[in-house]
C-alpha positions in Angstrom: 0.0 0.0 0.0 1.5 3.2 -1.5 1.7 5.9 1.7 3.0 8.6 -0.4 1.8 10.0 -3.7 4.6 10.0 -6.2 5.3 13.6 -7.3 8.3 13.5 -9.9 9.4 11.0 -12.1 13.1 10.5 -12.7 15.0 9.7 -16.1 17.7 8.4 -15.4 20.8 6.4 -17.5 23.9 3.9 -16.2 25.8 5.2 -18.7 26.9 1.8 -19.4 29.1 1.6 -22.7 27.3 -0.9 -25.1 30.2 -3.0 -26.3 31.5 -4.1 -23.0 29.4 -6.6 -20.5 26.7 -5.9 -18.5 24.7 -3.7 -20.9 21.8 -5.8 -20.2 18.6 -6.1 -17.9 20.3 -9.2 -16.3 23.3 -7.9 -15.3 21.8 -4.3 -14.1 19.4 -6.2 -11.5 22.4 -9.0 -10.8 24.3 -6.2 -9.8 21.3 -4.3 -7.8 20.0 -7.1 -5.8 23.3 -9.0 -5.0 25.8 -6.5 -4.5 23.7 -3.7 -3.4 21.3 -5.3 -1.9 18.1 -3.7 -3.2 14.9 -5.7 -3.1 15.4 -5.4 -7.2 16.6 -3.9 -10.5 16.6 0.4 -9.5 15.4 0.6 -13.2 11.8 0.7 -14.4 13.0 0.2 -18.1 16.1 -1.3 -19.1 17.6 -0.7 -23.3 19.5 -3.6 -24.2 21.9 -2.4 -26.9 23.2 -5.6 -28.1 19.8 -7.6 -28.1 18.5 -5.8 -31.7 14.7 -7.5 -32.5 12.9 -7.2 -35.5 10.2 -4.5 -35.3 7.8 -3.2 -38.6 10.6 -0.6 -38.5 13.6 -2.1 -38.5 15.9 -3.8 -35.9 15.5 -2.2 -32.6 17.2 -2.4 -29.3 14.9 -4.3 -26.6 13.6 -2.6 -23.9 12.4 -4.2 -20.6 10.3 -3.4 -18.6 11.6 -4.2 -15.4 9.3 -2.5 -12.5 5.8 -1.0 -13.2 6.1 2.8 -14.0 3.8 3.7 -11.0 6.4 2.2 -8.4 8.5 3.8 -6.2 11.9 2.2 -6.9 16.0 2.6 -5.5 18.2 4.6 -7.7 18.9 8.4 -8.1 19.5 8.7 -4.4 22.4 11.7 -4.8 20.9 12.6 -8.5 24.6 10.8 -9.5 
């Protein structure tokens, strides 16, 4: 049960250089929950760079959707 109503929404990056490991959903909540230890990934969507699928448009990065956009989640604590 939310206790707070959310006010601001955050865009935030990992500025996470594609072509080296860990540009991926897997890796950013590996990372999150096991090293940090945060109840799960601090991203609500996650671009995966490398992972290209077919769309009507062309080959696109794939984005997941890793927490439901009207969740309170961990990250931006010090605006990095």
């Amino acid at each position: 049960m939310r206790t707070k109503t959310i006010t601001h929404r955050v865009w935030h990056h990992s500025l996470t250089k594609k072509n080296l490991g860990g540009s991926d959903a897997e890796s950013f909540a590996e990372y999150h929950v096991n090293t940090l230890g945060w109840p799960g990934v601090g991203y609500t969507f996650i671009i995966e760079p490398k992972n290209l699928i077919n769309t009507p448009n062309g080959k696109r990065a794939r984005i997941v959707y890793a927490n439901d956009i009207d969740r309170r989640t961990y990250h931006v604590g010090n605006s990095n």
